[in-house]
C-alpha positions as CSV (number, residue, x, y, z in Angstrom):
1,X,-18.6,8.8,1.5
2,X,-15.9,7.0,0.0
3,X,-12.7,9.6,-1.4
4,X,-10.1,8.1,-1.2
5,X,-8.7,4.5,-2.5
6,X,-4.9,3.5,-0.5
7,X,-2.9,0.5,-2.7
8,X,0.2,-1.2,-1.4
9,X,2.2,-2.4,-4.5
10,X,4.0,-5.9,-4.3
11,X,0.8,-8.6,-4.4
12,X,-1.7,-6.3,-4.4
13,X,-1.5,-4.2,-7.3
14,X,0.4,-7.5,-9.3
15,X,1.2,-10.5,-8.2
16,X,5.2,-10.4,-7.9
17,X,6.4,-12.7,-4.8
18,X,7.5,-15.3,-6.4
19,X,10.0,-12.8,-8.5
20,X,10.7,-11.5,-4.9
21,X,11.5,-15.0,-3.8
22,X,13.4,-15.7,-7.0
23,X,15.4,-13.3,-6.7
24,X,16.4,-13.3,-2.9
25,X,17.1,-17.2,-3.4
26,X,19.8,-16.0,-6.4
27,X,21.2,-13.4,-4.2
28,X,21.9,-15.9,-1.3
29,X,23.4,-18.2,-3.1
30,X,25.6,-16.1,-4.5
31,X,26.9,-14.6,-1.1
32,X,26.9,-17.2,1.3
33,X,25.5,-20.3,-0.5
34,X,22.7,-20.0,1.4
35,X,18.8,-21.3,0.8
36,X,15.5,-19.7,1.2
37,X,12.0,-21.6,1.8
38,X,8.7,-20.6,0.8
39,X,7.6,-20.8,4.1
40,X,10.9,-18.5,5.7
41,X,10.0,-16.3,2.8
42,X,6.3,-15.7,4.0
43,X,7.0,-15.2,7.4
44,X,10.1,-13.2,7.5
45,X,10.7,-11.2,4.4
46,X,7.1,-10.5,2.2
47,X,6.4,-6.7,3.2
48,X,9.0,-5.7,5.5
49,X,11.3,-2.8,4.4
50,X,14.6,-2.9,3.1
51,X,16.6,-1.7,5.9
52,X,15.4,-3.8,9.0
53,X,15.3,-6.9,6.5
54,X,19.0,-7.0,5.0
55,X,20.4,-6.2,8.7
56,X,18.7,-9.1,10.0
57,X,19.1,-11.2,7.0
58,X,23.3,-10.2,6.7
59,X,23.7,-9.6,10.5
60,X,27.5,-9.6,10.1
61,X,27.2,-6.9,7.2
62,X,27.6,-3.3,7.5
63,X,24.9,-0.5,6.6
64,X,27.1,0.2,3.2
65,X,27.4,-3.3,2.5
66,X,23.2,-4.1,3.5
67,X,22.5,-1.2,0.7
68,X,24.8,-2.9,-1.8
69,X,23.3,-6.4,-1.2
70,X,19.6,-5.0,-1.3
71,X,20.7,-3.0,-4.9
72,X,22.1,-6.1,-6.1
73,X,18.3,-7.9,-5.2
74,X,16.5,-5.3,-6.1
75,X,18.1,-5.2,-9.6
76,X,17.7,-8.9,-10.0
77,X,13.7,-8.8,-9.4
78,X,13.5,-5.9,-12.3
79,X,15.7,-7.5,-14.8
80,X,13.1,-10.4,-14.2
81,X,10.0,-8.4,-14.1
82,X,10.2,-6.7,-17.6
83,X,6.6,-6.7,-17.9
84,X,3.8,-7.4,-15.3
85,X,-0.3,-8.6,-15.2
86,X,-2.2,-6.0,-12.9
87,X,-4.5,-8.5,-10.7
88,X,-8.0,-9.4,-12.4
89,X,-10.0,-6.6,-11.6
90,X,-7.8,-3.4,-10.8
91,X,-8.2,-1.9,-13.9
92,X,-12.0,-2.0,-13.4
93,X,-11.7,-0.9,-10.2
94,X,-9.5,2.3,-11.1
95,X,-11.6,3.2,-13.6
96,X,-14.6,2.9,-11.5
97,X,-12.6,6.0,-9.1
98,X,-11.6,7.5,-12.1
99,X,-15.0,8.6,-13.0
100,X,-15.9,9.1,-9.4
101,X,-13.1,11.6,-8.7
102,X,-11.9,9.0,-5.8
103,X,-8.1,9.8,-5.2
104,X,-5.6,7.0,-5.4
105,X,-2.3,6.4,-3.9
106,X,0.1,3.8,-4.0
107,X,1.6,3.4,-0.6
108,X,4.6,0.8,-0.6
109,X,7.6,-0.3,1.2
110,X,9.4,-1.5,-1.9
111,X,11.7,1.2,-3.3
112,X,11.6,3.6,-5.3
113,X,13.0,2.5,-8.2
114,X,11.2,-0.9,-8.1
115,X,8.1,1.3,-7.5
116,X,8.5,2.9,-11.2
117,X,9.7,0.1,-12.7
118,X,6.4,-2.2,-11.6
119,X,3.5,0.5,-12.6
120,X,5.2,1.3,-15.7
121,X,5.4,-2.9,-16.6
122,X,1.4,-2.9,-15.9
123,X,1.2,0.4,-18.1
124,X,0.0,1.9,-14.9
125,X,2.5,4.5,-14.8
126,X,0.2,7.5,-14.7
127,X,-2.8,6.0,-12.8
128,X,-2.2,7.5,-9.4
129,X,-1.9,11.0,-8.1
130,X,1.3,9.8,-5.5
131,X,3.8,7.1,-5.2
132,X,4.5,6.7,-1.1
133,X,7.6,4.5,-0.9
134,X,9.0,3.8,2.7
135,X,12.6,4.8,1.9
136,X,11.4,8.4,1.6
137,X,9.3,8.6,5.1
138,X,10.6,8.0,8.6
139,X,9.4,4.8,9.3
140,X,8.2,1.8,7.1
141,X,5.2,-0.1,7.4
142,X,4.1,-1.7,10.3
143,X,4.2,1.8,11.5
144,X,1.1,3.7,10.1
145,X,3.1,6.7,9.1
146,X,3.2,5.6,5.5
147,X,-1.0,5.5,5.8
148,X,-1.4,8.5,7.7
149,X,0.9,10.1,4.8
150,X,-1.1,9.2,2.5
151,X,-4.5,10.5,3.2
152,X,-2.6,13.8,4.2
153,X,-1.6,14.2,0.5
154,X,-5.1,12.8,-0.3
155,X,-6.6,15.4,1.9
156,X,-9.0,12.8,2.9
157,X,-10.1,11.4,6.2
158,X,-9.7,7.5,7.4
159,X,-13.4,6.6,7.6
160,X,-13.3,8.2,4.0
161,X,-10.7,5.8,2.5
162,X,-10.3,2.0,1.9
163,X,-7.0,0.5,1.8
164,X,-5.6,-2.5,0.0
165,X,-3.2,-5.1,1.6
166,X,-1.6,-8.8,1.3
167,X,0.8,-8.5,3.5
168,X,0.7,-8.7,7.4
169,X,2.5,-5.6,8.4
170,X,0.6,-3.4,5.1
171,X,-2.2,-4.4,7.2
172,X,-1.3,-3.8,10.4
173,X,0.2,-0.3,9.2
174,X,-2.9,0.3,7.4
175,X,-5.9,-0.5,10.1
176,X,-3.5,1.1,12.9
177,X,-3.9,4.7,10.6
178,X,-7.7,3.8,11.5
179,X,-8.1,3.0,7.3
180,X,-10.8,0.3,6.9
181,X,-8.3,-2.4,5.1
182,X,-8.9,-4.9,2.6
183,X,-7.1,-7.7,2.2
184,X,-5.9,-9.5,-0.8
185,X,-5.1,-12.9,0.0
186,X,-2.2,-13.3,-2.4
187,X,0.4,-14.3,-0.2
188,X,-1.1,-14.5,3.3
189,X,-4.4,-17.1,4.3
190,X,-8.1,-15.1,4.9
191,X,-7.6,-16.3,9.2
192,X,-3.9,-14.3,9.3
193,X,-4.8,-11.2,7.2
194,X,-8.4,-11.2,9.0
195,X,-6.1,-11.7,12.4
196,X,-3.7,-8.9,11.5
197,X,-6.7,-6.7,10.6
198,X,-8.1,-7.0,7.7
199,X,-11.8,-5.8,7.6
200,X,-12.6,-8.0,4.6
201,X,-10.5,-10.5,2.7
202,X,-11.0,-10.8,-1.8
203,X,-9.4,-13.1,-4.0
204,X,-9.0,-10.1,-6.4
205,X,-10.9,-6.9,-7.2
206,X,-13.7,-8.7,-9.4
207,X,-14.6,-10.2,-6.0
208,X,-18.4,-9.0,-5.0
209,X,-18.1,-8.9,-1.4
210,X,-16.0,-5.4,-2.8
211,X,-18.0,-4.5,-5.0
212,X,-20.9,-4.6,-2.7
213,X,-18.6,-2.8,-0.1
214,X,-18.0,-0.3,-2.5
215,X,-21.4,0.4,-3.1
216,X,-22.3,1.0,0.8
217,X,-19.4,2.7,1.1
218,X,-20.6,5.0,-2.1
C-alpha cells in the first residue's frame, strides 16, 4: 500500500538547472575568470551538496571562504528565480495524495534557504508535511540518510513509499534507503538514471507508466 510520496527539489519538483548553471558560470567568472560547460556541469555539480562541491570546486579556499562563495551562488540562483513552473503534472499528482492521506516530503540537498525560496515561487509553500535539506543531517545524498530520514518523520516503511529523482546521487541515495525510485529525466538520460537505480524513468508526472504505477501500487 502506497503511504508515503519522497520528492527531491532541484529538477524534480521544477525544472531549475539551467538557473543553477547560470548562476555558477557568473560566480566563476567573477572569482577566477573561470568557465563552466554543460557537460562539467552535469557530471560534476547537478545534485551534490554544498560542502563537498565548493571544496573541490575552490580547492585552494578555506571552509569560511567555500561558505562565502556558496552564499554568494546560492543568492545569485534566487535573485534569478523570483518565480518558478512546478513540472507538468505535480500538482495533479499532489492532489491525487492529498485526498488519499499519502504523506509527502521534500528531501533535498539544496539549502535551506533556497529550499523556501523555490516552493514558495511555485506557490507550493504549504504542500508538504517536511522540508529535509542536507545541511541539517549528517550526511548528504549519495548517502541514504536523507531517505531513511524521511520515512522516519513519515512514519512509513520503504516498500510503502515511492521516491522521486533526476539526479544520479538522489537516486543512488534514494534506492540504497531500499525506496522504490522514480526518475525524472530532467537532467540525466533514461540508460544513466535506470543505471544508477532508478526503477522507472517519466518525462514528468502526467507520464502513464506512473500513473499506472501508482495504481498497482494503490
Amino acid at each position: 500500500m502506497l503511504t508515503a510520496l519522497l520528492f527531491d527539489l532541484d529538477g524534480t519538483l521544477t525544472d531549475t538547472d539551467t538557473l543553477h548553471l547560470q548562476a555558477f558560470r557568473q560566480l566563476l567568472r567573477e572569482h577566477d575568470g573561470r568557465e563552466l560547460s554543460q557537460a562539467q556541469f552535469d557530471a560534476q555539480v547537478s545534485g551534490r551538496a554544498n560542502g563537498e562541491l565548493f571544496a573541490e570546486l575552490f580547492a585552494g579556499a578555506s571552509a569560511e571562504q567555500c561558505q562565502v562563495l556558496a552564499d554568494r551562488k546560492e543568492a545569485l540562483f534566487r535573485d534569478m528565480s523570483p518565480s518558478l513552473e512546478p513540472m507538468p503534472g505535480l500538482v495533479r499528482l499532489l492532489e491525487h495524495a492529498r485526498a488519499r492521506d499519502i504523506g509527502m516530503c521534500v528531501v533535498t540537498n539544496a539549502p535551506r534557504l533556497n529550499a523556501e525560496h523555490m516552493l514558495n515561487a511555485m506557490g507550493l509553500g504549504q504542500r508538504f508535511e517536511h522540508v529535509l535539506v542536507a545541511e541539517e543531517l549528517a550526511r548528504p545524498k549519495p548517502d541514504p540518510l536523507p531517505y531513511l530520514t524521511g520515512l522516519q518523520r513519515l512514519g512509513a516503511e520503504a516498500d510503502q513509499a515511492l521516491a522521486f529523482e533526476d539526479s544520479l546521487p538522489g537516486v543512488a541515495a534514494a534506492s540504497g534507503a531500499g525506496i522504490f525510485t522514480v526518475g525524472v529525466a530532467t537532467t540525466q538520460t533514461p540508460e544513466r538514471l535506470l543505471a544508477a537505480g532508478a526503477g522507472l524513468v517519466i518525462d514528468d508526472f502526467n507520464d502513464p507508466a506512473l500513473w499506472a504505477l501508482i495504481e498497482r501500487r494503490a
